[in-house]
N, C-alpha and C positions, 0 to 999 in steps of 0.2 A: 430435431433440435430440442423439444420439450424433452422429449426423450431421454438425450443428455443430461442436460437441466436437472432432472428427475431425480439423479445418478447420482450427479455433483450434490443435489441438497442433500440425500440419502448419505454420502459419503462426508459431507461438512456436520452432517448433524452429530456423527459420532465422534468428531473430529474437534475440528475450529471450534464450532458450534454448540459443541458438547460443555455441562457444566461444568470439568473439569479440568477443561483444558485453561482456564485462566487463572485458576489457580496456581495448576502446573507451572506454567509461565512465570509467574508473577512470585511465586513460592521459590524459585531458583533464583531467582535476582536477590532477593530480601535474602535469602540466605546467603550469598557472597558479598550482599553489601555489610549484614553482621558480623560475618567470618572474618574478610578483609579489611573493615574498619572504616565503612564508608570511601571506598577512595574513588568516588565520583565525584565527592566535596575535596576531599586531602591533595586528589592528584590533577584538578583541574587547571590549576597555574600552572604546573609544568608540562601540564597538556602542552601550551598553550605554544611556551619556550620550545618545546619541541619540534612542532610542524611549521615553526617559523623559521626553522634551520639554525635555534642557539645554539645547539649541542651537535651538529650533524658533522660525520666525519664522512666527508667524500667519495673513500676506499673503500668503507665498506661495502661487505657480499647484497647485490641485490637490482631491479633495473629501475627501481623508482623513486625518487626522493620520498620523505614524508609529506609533505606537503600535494603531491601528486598522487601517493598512496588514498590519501584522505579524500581527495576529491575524485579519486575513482570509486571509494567504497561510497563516497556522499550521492553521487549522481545516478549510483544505485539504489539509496535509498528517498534522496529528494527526486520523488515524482510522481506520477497519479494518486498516489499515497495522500498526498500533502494536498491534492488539490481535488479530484475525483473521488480521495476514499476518506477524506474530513467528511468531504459534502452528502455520502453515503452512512459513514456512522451517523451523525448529528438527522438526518433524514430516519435513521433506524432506533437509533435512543435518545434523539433529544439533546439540549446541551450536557445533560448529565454524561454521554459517552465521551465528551472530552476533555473531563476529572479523566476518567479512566484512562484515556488515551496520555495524556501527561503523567501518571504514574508508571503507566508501561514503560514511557522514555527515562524517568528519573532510577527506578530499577534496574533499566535493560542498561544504564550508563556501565554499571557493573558488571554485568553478563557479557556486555559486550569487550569491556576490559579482560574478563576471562577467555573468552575464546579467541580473542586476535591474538594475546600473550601465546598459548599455547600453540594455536599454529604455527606464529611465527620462530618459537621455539621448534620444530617440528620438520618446517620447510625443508626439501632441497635442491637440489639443481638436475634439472631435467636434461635430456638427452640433445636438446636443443640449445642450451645454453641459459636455458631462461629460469626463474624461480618458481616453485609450487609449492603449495599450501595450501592450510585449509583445514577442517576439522577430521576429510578422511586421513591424512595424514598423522594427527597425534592419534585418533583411535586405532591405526594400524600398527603406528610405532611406539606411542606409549604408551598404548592398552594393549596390545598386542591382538585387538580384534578385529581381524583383514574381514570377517564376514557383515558387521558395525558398519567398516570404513565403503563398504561395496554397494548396502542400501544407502545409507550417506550421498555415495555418489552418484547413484542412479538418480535419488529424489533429487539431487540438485539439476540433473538435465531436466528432468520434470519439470521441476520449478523455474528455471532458465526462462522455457518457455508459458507456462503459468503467471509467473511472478512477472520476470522482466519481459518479455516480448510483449505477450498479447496482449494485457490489459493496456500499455504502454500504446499502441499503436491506436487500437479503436478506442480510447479519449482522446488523440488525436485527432481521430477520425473524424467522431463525433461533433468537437468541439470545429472543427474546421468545416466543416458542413455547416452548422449552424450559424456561424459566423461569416463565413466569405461564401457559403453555398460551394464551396469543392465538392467532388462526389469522392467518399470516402476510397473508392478503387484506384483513382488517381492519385489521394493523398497515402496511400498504402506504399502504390509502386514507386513514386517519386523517394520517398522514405526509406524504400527496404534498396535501392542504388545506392542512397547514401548511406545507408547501413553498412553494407559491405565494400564498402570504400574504405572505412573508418577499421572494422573489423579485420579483413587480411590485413593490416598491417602489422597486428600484434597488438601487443601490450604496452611497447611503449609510444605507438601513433595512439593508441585509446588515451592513455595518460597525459599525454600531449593535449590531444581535444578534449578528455574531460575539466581538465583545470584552467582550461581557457572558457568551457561551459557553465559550468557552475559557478562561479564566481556573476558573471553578467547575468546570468538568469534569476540569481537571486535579488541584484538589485533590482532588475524592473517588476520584479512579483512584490516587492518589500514595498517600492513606490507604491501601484497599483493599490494595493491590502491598505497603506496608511491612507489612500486619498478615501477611500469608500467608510472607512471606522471614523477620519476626523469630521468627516458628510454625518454622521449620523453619532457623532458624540455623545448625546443623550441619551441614546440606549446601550452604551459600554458598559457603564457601572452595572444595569439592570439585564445583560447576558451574562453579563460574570457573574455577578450574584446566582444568577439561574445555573449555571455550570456543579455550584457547587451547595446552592439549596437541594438541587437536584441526586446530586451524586449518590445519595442512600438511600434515598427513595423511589428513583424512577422520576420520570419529566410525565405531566401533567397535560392532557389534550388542551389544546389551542388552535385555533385558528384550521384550518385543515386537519391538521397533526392530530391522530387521532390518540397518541399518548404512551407511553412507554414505560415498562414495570423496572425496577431497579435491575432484575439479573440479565435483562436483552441490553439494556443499556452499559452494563459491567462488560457484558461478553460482548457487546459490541464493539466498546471503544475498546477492549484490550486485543482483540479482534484487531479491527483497524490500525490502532498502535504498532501490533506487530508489522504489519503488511507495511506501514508509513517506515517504520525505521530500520528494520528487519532484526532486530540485540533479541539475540538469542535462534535465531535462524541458522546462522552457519553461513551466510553468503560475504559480508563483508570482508571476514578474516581471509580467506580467499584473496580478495583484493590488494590486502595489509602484508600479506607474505611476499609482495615480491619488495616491499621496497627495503632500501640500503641501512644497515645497520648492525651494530654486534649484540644488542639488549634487544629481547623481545618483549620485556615488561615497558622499554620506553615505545613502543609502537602501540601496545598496547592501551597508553597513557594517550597517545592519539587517539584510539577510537573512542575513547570515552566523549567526545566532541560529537560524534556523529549522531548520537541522540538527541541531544539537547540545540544542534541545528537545526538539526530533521524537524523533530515534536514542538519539542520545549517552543523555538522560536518559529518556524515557516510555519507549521500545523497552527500553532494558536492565533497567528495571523489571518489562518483561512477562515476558522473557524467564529472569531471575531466578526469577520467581514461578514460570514452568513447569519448570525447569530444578528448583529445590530442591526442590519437590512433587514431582517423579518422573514425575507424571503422563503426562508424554509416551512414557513406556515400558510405559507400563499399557494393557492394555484393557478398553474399557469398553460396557455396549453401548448400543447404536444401530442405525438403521433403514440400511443401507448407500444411499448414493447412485449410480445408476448407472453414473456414469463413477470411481466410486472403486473398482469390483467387478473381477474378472476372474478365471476359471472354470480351471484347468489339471488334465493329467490327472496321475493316482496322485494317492496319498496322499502331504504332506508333513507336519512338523511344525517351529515355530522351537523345539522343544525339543533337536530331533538337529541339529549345528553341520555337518554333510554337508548336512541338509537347507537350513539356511537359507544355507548358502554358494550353491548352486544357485538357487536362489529369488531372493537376492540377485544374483548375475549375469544372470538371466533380468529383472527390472526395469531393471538399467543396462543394458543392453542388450547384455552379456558371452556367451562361450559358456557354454552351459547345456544340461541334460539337461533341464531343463522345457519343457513342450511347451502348448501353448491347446488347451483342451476344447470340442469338436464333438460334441453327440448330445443327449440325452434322459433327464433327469430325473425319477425316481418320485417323488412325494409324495404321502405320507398324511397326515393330521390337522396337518398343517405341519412332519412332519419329510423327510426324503429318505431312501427305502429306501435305494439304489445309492448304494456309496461308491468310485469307481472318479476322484473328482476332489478337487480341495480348492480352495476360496475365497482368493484374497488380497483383502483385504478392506481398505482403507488402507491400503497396503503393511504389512501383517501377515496372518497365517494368519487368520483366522475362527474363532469356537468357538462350538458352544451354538445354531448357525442353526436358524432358523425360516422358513418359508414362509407368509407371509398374503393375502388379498384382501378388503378393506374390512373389516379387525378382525377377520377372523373365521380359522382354521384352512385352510387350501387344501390339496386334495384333488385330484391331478390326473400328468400330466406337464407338466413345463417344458423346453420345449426353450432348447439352447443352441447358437450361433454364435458362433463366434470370440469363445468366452469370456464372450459375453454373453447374459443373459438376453432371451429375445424378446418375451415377453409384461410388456410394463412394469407392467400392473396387478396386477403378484403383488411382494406388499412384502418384502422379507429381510432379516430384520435379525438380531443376532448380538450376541456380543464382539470386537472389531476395536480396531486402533490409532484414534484421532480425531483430528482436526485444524482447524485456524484460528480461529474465536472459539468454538468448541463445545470445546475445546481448551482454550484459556483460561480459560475458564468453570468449567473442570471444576478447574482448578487454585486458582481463586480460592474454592474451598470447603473447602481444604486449608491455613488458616490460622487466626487468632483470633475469625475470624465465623464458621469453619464453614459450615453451608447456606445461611446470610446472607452467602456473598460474593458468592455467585451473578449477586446482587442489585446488586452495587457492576458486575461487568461491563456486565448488561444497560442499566444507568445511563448508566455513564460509556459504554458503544457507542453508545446510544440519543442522548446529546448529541455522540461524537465523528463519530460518522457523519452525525449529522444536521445538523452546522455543514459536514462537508467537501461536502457535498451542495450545501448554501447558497453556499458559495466559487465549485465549479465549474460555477454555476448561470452565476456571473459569468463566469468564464474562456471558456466558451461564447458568451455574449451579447455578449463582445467580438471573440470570435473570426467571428461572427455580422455585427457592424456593420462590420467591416475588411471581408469577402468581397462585403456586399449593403446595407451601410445601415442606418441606426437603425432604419428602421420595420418590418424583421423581425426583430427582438428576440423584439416577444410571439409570435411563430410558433413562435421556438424554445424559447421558454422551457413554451409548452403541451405541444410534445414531450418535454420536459422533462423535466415533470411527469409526464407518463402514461407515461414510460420507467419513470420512478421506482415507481409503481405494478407495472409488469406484472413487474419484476424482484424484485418481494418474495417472487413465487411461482417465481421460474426456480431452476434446481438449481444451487447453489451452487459445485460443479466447472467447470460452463462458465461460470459470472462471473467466476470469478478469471482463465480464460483468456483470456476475454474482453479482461481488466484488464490483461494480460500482454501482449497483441500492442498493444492499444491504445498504451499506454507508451511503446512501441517507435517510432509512429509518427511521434511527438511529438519523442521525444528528438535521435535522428540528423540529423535537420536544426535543431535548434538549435546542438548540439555544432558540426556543420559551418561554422554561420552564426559563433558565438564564435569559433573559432581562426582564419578568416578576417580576424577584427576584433581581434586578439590587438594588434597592435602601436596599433595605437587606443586599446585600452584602458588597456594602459601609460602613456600620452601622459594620456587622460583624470583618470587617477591621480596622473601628475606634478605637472599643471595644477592640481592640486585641493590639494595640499599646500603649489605656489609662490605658492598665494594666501591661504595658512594652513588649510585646513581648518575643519571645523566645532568652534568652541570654541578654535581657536587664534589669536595675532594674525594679522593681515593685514599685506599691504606698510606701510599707512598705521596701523599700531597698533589698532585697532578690532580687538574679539572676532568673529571669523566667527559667523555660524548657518548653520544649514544652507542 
């Protein structure tokens, strides 16, 4: 498993990770939001007219209303995101990464405008009767580059199970273990039943359950979020303020938090932004092509919503929560996860500011007088005689470590290599920093329900990951039908399943990186595909207004629909 791990950072660093890629990201947005004239601000009222069924005309080609469209592509993006990967940035950069994570979404509002237009320009009708779309489709048909549209589609199975499956399950997992004590292999198998329940029946049983999902998940997450921020009023003004003192400069050690330089906190939250909303990924428009309609720019004008749900509104709500409760600077404890651990020699402490500057540059990768711990650990009754190392433990010091093996006190040497423990079956666990929905969790107890918020996270995770599951069940199985055909659908879709399954029990660290290189896969060739078709789109846009738009007259006087 470290192994892996190993793989994933090595492959994220050149990737996600890398200092270029948030530029990239973020340089395509800004560039169609110039081009096209802002129309995340211009076309958000007729967003709005639209998925509310002003303009919809019945007949038209397609299986899903807008309305339906939306909360499929939404339930794809509202989940672990909003609740596991707020609480993962803000742990990794500070309040500063959620500036960053809100421009990604105010950006992406545009990008994502551009490639739902496109697809759903694009789309057609499958051998089954059903619609497809998606970005391999306009780079095959209106770039005319079949070998684009082929990586395109591979990355998106990748990411199917990167993106939507497995992160999606093991915060379930996690968070239900924590909360009710389930053991994650129960909450896996019960889950991946209902998976493919939902699943063979298509696209329009998904569309069915996801707009019955989303909508109620959102209100009991929006309760939950407002009782813990109006509990703790008094520090609203002074997260927020921090959010955006912070933003240029990097967040500032506190409390645990040992502190964070402005570019981790940049790439972090644009980082996470992506993952939370996916605008500019390539996975929504997918979604947005099957529903019913004759203008692909007014579908388009839909997704411009699905950022500014996602981000804008659920993300800043989580982050709030965690940000006012403190909680992110607290330690709390917990069983450390392997690849969150690492071993160095002497003794430090984040209470001496020598010490945690050190520390601190030894994680960004700065010169440092910290060194990785090599040798051999004494333990008796689970504590460790030899003090000659000290634990970073979620980028914070450790406190109060324990040594166990199957519940019970371990008694032994442990050796260590390059800061890692060898013997995996010896559990340690401590007071450490915590992070992503274990995180959040801990935050949502720190309000007017007290140990009853617990309860609203595991909830609202429990429907928001289990809809974005449902979504990217779909995004896969079209990605699926474009490479090889409708009739290996169900093939994929069993892998699906049993991915979904095995990942309830994988360690959490290597899911996210997982989810992080996957991302990567997806995006860069969509981005590529869009600015390509930049002067298309414009024209697309032109055509759609010189013939009135949705709701407006027409040449010949008649109200448009869509």
């Amino acid at each position: 498993m470290q192994a892996i791990n190993d793989l994933l950072l090595m492959l994220d660093g050149v990737l996600g990770s890398a200092p270029w890629f948030p530029w990239v990201l973020l340089g395509v947005g800004l560039f169609f939001t110039v081009y096209l004239g802002f129309p995340q601000i211009r076309y958000f009222g007729r967003a709005w007219g639209i998925v509310t069924g002003k303009y919809t005309d019945k007949k038209a080609p397609g299986d899903t209303s807008h309305f339906q469209a939306l909360s499929t592509a939404l339930s794809g993006t509202v989940g672990t995101g909003n609740i596991g990967g707020v609480g993962l940035a803000i742990f990794l950069g500070g309040p500063a990464a959620l500036f960053w994570m809100w421009m990604t979404a105010f950006l992406g509002m545009t990008t994502k405008f551009v490639e739902v237009t496109l697809s759903h320009k694009y789309r057609e009708q499958t051998e089954d009767g059903t619609m497809a779309g998606g970005p391999m489709y306009f780079m095959d048909k209106g770039l005319n580059m079949k070998w684009l549209a082929v990586i395109f589609a591979f990355a998106t199975i990748v990411s199917s199970f990167g993106t939507g499956n497995m992160p999606q399950v093991n915060n379930i997992a996690v968070s239900m273990e924590a909360t009710f004590g389930i053991a994650p292999m129960v909450t896996g198998g019960v889950l991946s039943i209902l998976l493919a329940l939902v699943i063979l029946g298509g696209i329009s049983r998904i569309a069915k359950v996801t707009s019955t999902l989303v909508p109620a998940m959102s209100v009991i997450y929006v309760i939950g979020a407002l009782a813990v921020i109006f509990y703790n009023i008094d520090n609203l003004l002074p997260s927020m303020a921090a959010v955006f003192a912070d933003a240029f400069t990097g967040s500032a050690a506190t409390g645990g938090f040992l502190g964070a330089t402005f570019a981790y906190a940049f790439n972090r939250g644009v980082n996470r932004g992506l993952f939370s909303n996916e605008a500019g990924q390539g996975s929504a428009p997918i979604a947005h092509a099957s529903a019913k309609g004759h203008e692909p720019v007014s579908e388009g004008m839909v997704s411009i919503l699905e950022p500014f749900i996602d981000t804008i509104i659920v993300c800043t709500l989580t982050g709030m929560v965690i940000l006012s409760s403190g909680v992110w600077t607290e330690k709390h404890h917990n069983s450390f996860q392997q690849a969150d651990i690492e071993y160095v020699q002497g003794h430090y402490t984040d209470s001496n500011d020598g010490d945690r500057q050190q520390l601190f540059n030894y994680l960004v990768g700065k010169d440092s007088e910290v060194e990785t711990y090599n040798g051999v650990i004494v333990v008796r009754d689970g504590e460790a005689v030899n003090e000659d190392f000290t634990i970073v433990a979620a980028r914070s010091v450790a406190e109060e470590v324990t040594y166990a093996v199957k519940g019970f006190p371990f008694t032994g040497n442990l050796e260590i290599a390059n800061g890692k423990p060898v013997d995996l079956d010896v559990t340690i666990s401590g007071l450490s920093l915590i992070h992503s929905a274990e995180l959040t969790t801990k935050a949502f107890t720190k309000g007017y329900f007290g140990e009853y918020g617990q309860y609203v996270v595991s909830i609202g995770l429990l429907l928001f990951a289990f809809s974005t599951a449902i979504a990217w069940s779909y995004y896969g199985d079209r990605a699926v039908t474009y490479l090889f055909g409708s009739r290996w659908v169900l093939t994929y879709r069993v892998f699906y399943v049993a991915g979904f399954m095995v990942a309830a029990v994988a360690d959490t660290t290597v899911v996210w990186n997982l989810a992080a290189v996957s991302i990567v896969l997806m995006t860069l060739p969509n981005l590529f595909g869009i600015l390509l078709l930049s002067k298309e789109m414009k024209q697309t846009v032109t055509s759609y207004f010189a013939k009135g738009g949705a709701g407006q007259p027409s040449p010949n006087g008649d109200k448009q629909p869509d």
